[in-house]
C-alpha positions, 0 to 999 in steps of 0.5 A: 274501578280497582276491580277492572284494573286488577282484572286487566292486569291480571287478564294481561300477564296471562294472555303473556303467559299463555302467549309464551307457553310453549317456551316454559319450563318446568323444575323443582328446587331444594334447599335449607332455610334460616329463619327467625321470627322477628318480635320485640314480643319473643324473650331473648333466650328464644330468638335464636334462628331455625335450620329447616328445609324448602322443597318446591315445583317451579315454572318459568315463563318468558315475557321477553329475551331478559325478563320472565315471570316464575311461579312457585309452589313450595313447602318451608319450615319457619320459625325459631329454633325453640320448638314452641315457635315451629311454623311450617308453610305452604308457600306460592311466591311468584317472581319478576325475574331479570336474567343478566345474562345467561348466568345470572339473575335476580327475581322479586316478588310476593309470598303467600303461605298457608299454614300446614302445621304448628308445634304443638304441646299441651304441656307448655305454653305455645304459639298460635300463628295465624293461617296466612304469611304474606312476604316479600321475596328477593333473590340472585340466581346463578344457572350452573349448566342449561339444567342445573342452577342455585339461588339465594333469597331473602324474605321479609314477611309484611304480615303478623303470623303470631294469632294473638286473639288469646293474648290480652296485650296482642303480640306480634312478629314477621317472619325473616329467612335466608333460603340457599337452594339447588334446582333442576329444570327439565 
């Protein structure tokens, strides 16, 4: 039953999609990202946050006049500041966006991050983190001109990215970040 239900679902957003195509658009986006790895697991001295970059491809695709559906394709340095907790991603959110107005919005949604690339050193004791992140994602959008726009976005991440199958008391941690980006639609 939940298989025909996802199915209808899913069935039912593309054939709005597909409906709608011919009033897509298409940017890229760029921005700095702020994030940590909140654990009770990581030692005080190093939990500071990691300034790092997101660099993405977006497709905006209109369901009514205030609501769209936008899906994105996105590259993201995560972690913490120390070298030994750098995660970077591959990330697909797509988002449930609700325009204000012509200026303003706000958009929700899920994440999902593959794992391109970790720190490491076989000198010190790192990190394993696992392959997949799953997040939630918010965030308000600002439309500068009809082409250019800004948002700002928070992520909570809902699933462990610390692999702890070689630790023996497990560890865990959920990634948070604050994203600031600039985009261009064409």
């Amino acid at each position: 039953m939940r298989k025909k239900i996802l199915f209808l679902a899913t069935f039912f957003i593309f054939g709005t999609l597909l409906s709608n195509a011919q009033e897509a658009s298409y940017g890229i986006r760029i921005g700095a990202n702020l994030s940590s790895i909140s654990s009770n697991d990581i030692p005080k001295d190093l939990e500071d946050s990691r300034f790092g970059i997101i660099v993405g491809f977006l497709a905006e695709y209109p369901v009514t006049e205030k609501w769209s559906v936008q899906p994105e394709f996105q590259y993201s340095s995560l972690g913490n500041d120390d070298k030994s907790l750098n995660v970077d991603y591959l990330q697909v959110p797509i988002f449930l966006k609700y325009n204000f107005s012509d200026l303003f919005n706000i958009h929700i949604g899920p994440q999902v991050g593959l794992k391109i690339w970790e720190w490491e050193d076989d000198n010190i004791i790192e990190t394993k983190f696992n392959t997949f992140n799953i997040a939630a994602i918010g965030g308000i959008g600002v439309n500068i001109t009809e082409n250019f726009f800004a948002d700002l976005r928070y992520g909570f991440g809902l699933s462990n990215i610390i692999d702890d199958k070689n630790i023996p008391e497990g560890a865990k941690g959920n990634t948070r970040n604050i994203q600031l980006s600039f985009g261009y639609k064409l």
